[in-house]
C-alpha positions in Angstrom: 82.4 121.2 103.1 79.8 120.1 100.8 78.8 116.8 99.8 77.8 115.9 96.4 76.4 112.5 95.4 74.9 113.5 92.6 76.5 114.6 88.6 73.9 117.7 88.2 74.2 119.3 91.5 78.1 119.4 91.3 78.2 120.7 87.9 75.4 123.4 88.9 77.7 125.1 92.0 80.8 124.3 89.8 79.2 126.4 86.8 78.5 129.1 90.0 82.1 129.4 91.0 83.5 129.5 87.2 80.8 132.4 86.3 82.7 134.1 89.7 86.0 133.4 88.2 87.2 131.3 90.5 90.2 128.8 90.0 88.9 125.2 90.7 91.4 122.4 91.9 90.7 118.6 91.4 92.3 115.7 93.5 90.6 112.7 91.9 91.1 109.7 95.1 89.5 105.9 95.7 89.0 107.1 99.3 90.7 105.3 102.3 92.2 109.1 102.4 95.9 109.6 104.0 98.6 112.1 104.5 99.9 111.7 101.0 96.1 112.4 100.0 96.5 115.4 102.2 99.7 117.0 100.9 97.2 116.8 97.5 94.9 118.3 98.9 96.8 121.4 100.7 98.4 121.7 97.6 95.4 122.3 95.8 93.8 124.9 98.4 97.3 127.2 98.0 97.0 127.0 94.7 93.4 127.5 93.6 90.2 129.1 95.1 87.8 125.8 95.5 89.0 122.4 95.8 87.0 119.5 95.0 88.2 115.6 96.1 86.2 113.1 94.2 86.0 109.6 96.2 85.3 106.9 93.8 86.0 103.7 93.5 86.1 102.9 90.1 85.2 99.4 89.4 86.3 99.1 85.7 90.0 99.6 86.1 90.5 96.3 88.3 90.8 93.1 86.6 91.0 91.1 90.2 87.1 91.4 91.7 88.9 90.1 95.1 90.8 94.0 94.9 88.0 95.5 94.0 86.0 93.7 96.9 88.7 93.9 99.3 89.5 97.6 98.6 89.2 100.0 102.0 86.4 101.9 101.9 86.5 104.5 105.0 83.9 107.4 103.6 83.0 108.7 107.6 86.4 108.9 108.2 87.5 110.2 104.9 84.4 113.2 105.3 85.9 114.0 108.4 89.4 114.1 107.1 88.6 116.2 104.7 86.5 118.7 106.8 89.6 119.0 108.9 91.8 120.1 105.9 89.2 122.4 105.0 88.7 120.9 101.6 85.5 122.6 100.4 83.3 119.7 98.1 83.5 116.1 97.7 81.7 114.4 95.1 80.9 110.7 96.0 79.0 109.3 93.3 77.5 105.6 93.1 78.6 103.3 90.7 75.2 103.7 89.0 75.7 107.5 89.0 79.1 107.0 87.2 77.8 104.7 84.9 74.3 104.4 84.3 75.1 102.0 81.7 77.9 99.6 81.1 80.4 101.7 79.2 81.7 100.9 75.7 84.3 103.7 75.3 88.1 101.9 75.9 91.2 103.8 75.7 94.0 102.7 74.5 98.0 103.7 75.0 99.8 101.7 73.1 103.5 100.3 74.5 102.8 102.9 77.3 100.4 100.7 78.6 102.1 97.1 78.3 104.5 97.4 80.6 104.9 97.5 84.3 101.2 98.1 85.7 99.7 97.1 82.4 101.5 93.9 82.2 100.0 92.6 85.1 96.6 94.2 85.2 94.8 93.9 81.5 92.3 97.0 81.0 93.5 98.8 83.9 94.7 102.0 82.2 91.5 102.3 80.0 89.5 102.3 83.0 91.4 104.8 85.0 91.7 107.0 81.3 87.8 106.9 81.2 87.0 107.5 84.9 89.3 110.5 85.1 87.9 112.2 81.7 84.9 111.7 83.3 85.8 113.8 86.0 87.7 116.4 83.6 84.3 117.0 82.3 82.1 116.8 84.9 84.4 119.3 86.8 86.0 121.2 84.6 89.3 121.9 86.9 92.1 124.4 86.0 94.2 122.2 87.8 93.9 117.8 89.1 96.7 116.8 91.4 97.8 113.6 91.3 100.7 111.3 93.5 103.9 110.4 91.9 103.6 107.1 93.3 101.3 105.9 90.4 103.5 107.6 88.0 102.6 105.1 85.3 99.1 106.4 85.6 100.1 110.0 85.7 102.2 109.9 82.4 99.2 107.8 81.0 97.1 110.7 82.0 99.3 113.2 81.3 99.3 111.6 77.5 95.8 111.7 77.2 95.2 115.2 78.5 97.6 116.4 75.3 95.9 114.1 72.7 92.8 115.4 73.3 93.7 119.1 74.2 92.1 119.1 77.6 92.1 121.9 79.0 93.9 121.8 82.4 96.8 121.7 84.2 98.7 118.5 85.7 100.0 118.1 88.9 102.7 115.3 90.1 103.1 115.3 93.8 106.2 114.0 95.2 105.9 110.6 97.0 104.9 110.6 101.0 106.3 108.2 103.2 106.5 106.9 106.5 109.5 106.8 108.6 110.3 103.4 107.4 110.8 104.9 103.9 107.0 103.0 102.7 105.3 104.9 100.7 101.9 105.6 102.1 99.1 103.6 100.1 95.5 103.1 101.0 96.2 99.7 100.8 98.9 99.9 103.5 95.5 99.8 105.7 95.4 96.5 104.7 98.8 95.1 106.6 99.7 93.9 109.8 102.6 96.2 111.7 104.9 93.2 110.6 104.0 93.5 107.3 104.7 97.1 107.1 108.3 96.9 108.2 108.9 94.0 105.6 107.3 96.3 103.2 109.4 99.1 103.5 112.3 97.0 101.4 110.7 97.6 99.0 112.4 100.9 99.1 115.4 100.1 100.6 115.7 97.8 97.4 114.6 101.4 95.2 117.3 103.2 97.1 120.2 100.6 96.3 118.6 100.3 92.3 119.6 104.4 92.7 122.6 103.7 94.3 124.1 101.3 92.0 123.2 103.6 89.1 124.9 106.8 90.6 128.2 104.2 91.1 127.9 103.9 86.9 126.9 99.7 87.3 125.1 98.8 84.2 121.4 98.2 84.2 121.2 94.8 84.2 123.4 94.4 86.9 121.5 96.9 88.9 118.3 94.5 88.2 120.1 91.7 89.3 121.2 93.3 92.9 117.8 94.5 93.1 116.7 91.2 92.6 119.1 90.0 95.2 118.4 91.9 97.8 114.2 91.2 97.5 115.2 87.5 97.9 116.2 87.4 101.9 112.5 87.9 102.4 110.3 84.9 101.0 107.4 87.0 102.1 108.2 89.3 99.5 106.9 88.4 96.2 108.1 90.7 93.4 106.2 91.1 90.2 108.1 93.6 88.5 111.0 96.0 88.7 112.2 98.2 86.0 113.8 101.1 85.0 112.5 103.1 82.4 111.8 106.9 80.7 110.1 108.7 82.8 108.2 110.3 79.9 107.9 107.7 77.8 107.6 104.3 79.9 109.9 102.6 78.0 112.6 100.2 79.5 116.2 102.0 79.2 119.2 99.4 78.4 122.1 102.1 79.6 121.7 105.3 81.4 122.4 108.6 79.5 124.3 111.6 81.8 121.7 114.2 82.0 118.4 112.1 81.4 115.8 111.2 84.3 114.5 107.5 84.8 112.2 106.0 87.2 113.1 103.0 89.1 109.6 101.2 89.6 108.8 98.4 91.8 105.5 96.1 92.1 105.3 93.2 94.6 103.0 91.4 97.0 103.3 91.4 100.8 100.9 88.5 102.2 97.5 89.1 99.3 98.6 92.8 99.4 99.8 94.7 96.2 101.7 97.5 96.8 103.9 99.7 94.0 106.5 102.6 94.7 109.1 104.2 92.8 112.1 106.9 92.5 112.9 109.0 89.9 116.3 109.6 89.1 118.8 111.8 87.2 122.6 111.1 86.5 
């Protein structure tokens, strides 16, 4: 695997395997790389002819500098994670390298980007729009995969890529999970192994929001249950949970036979945030 710290180098072996015709695959990661990282990047290697993992993390879409400080950050162990997938480059830019100066360009989304996520974490979206074009243009994929659980962020990106007729494809990966049902996170790193099993209501809270909906209860009642159940744990703190469009974002009041929502969920567990999510069709 090659390394790449460096914007010019990249784009010089990158312009190499596009004058060879080769299909390139981008996972775009903050590092602290795991088994939903590597079903990503497997993906990518059966599905194009180079594969490129950028490990970045990108200070301007966290509004909470204790996140950003507090972030895993694992890069021998992520090196040698990828070497044993057999991804073949990762670019691992500085921040200066990113962003030689402060950046001015903000994007902005709109109601997409006020609810859920955005809600809570002003200027987030902006910042991930701006890193990941960025990377569009620096690497030029045919293909970026991304995890469904930040689905807010991949319709967000998803959006942008059709305003402004980039020229790629989009990948959604399902959700990977442990045995509990958590959904693996980077930030899972962060927990104790009591934590983790409290965590993994958070699903179980998902899975009965699904449940209630395939009995036909109406949504505010399945908030309410929801809502219910997350309160036998005071060490669960909820921030959000909603159910909305899954292409628009927009809260849904009644469920339509035949259309697709996503039940989303946001809470803390101890100082640690952690979001999941099921999409769902009646």
């Amino acid at each position: 695997m090659k390394v790449f710290h460096k914007i010019n180098p990249l784009k010089d072996v990158l312009n190499h395997h596009r004058s060879n015709s080769l299909k390139i695959g981008l996972v775009p990661t903050m590092g602290a790389l795991h088994k939903g990282h590597a079903s990503l990047i497997n993906r990518s290697m059966n599905e194009t002819d180079v594969t490129v993992c950028s490990l970045f993390v990108n200070p301007i879409q966290f509004n909470n500098t204790r996140d950003l400080d507090t972030y895993p950050r694992t890069l021998e162990k992520d090196i040698h994670f990828l070497e044993k997938l057999g991804c073949h480059i990762l670019f691992n830019p500085s921040v200066q390298e990113m962003y030689p100066y402060p950046p001015v360009v903000e994007f902005g989304f709109g109601e997409m980007e006020k609810s859920m996520e955005g809600a809570f974490r002003e200027g987030h979206f902006s910042g991930v729009a701006l890193v990941v074009a960025k990377l569009f243009n620096l690497v030029k994929p045919h293909k970026a995969y991304f995890g469904q659980k930040d689905l807010q962020q991949f319709v967000i990106v998803e959006k942008m890529v059709k305003d402004m007729n980039i020229d790629l494809e989009l990948v959604c990966a399902p959700i990977i999970r442990e045995e509990s049902g958590l959904a693996v996170s980077s930030r899972n790193q962060r927990l104790s192994e009591a934590q983790k099993a409290l965590a993994a209501n958070l699903y179980k809270a998902l899975q009965l929001g699904q449940q209630l909906l395939a009995e036909n209860h109406d949504i505010s009642s399945v908030k309410r249950e929801v809502s219910n159940f997350l309160s036998q744990w005071q060490d669960i703190c909820p921030e959000y949970f909603e159910i909305v469009n899954t292409c628009t974002l927009k809260t849904v009041d009644y469920m339509e036979d035949g259309k697709e929502v996503a039940l989303c969920i946001a809470a803390y567990i101890g100082s640690v945030r952690l979001i999941d999510n099921i999409i769902f069709k009646k």
